[in-house]
C-alpha positions in Angstrom: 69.9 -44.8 32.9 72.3 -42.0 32.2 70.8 -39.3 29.4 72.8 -39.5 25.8 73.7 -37.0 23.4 73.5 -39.0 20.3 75.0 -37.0 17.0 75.4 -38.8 13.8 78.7 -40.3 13.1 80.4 -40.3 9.9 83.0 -42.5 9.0 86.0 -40.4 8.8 88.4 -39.8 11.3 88.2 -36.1 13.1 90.7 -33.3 12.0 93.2 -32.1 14.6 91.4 -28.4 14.7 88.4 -30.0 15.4 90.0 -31.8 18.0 91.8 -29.2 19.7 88.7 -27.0 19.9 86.5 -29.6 21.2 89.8 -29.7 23.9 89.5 -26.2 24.6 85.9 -25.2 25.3 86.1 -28.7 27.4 88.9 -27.6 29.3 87.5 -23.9 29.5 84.6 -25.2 30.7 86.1 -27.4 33.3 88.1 -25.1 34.4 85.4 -22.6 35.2 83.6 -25.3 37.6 86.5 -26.5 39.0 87.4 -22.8 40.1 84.0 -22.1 41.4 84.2 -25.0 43.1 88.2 -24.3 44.9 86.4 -20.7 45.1 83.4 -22.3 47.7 85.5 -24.3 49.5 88.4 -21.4 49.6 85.4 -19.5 50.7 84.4 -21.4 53.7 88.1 -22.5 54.6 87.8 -26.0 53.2 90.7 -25.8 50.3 94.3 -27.3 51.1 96.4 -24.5 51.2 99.5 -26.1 50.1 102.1 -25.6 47.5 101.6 -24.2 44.0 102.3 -27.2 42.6 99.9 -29.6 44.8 97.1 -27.0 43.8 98.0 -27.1 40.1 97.8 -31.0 40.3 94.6 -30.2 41.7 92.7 -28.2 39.3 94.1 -30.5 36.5 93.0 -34.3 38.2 89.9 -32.1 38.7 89.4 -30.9 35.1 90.0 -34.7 34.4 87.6 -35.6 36.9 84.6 -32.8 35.5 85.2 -34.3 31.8 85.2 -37.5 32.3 82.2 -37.2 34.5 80.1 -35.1 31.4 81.0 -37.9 28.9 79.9 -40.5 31.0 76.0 -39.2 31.9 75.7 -37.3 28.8 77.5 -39.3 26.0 79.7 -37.2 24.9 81.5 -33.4 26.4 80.4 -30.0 25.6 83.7 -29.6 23.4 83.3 -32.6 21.9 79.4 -32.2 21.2 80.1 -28.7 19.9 82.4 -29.9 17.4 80.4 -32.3 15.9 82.6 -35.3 17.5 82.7 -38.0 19.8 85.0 -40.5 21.2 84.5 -44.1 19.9 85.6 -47.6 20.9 86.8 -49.9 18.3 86.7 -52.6 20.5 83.4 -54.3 22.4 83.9 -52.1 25.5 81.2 -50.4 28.1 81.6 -46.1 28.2 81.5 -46.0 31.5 83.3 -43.3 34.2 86.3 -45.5 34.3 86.3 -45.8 30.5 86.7 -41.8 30.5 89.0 -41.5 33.3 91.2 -43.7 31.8 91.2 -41.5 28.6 91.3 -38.6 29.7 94.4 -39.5 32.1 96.1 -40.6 28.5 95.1 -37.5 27.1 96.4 -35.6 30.2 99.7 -37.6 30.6 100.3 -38.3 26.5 98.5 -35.7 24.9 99.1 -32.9 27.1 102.0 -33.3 29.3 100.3 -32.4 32.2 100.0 -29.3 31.0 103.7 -28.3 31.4 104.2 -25.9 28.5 107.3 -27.5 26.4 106.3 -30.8 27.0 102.6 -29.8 26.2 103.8 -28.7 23.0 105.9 -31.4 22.2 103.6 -34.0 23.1 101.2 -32.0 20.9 103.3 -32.5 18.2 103.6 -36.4 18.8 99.7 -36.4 18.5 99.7 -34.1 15.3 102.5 -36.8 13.6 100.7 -40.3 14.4 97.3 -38.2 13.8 98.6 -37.5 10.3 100.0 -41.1 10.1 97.4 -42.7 10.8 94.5 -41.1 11.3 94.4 -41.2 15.1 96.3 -40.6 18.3 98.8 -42.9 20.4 96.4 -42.5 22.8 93.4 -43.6 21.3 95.2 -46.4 19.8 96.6 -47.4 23.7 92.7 -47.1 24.3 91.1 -48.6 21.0 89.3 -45.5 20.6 88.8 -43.3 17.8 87.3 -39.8 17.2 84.8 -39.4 14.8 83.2 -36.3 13.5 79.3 -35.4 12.1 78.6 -33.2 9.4 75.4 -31.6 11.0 76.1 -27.8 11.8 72.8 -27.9 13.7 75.0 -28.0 17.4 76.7 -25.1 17.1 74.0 -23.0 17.7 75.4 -24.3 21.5 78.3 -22.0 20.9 76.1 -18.9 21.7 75.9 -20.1 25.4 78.8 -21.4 25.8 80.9 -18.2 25.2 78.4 -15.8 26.0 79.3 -15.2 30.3 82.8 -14.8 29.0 82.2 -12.4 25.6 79.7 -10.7 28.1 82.2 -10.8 30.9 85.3 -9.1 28.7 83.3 -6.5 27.6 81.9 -5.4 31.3 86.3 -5.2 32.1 86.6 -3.0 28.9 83.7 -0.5 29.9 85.0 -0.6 33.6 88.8 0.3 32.0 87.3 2.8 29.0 86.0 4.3 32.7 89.2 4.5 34.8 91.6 6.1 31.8 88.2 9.0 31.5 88.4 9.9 35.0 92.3 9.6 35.2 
């Protein structure tokens, strides 16, 4: 039986800003094991060393893969927890790893473009307008799902080590560069 992060629910629909933070520490995140990951198997000469593009379809299926995994033992994503929301059926349905691959694969494809940069932004916008409309994406409608958010502030404390390694991490880079421009 897979361990649950359980946060109470409210009623109301989540905001987009609380949605597109929960979307980038979960991405940030994922993208930090999927890299250390591609960096191990670079490492010992396991990693396809294809095209650009078959490596940037890659790290995104893998992101995919890394967040749908989290949500299905733990209940609910790091972004998503952090945030104080959670992705919820409206219809009888099990939230399983295939429940989360197929969202996040809709959130990929629909809400993201696949990451392309206009498309991501238009497709953004799409999600912002029936968001606004109607209180949820076309995504989550395709799924049944909706987002809902908690009003205890009590999980943000997880924001401290979550962004820590990388606060920590920038100012070890600006100590090394305040360094090189003394000596130069």
């Amino acid at each position: 039986m897979p361990t649950t992060i359980t946060i109470r629910i409210a009623d109301e629909p989540a905001t987009a800003p609380r949605r597109l933070f929960a979307r980038y520490v979960d991405l940030n995140l994922a993208a930090i094991l999927v890299t250390l990951v591609a960096f191990l198997a670079a490492t010992l000469g396991l990693f396809p060393m294809g095209s650009q593009l078959l490596i940037a379809v890659l790290f995104m299926v893998g992101c995919t893969v890394v967040l749908a995994a989290q949500q299905a033992v733990f209940g609910n994503s790091a972004g998503k927890y952090i945030a104080g929301i959670k992705a919820v059926p409206t219809q009888p349905r099990e939230r399983d790893f295939s429940f989360f691959m197929e969202r996040e694969f809709k959130v990929l494809i629909l809400g993201q473009a696949f990451g392309l940069q206009i498309a991501s932004i238009i497709a953004g916008f799409v999600s912002l307008y029936f968001l606004r409309r109607d209180g949820t994406t076309h995504y989550d409608r395709n799924l049944s799902t909706v987002i809902r958010y908690s009003h205890d502030n009590s999980r943000l404390f997880w924001l401290i080590p979550v962004f820590a390694p990388s606060v920590a991490a920038t100012l070890f880079v600006f100590a090394a560069l305040a360094q090189l421009s003394v000596e130069a």
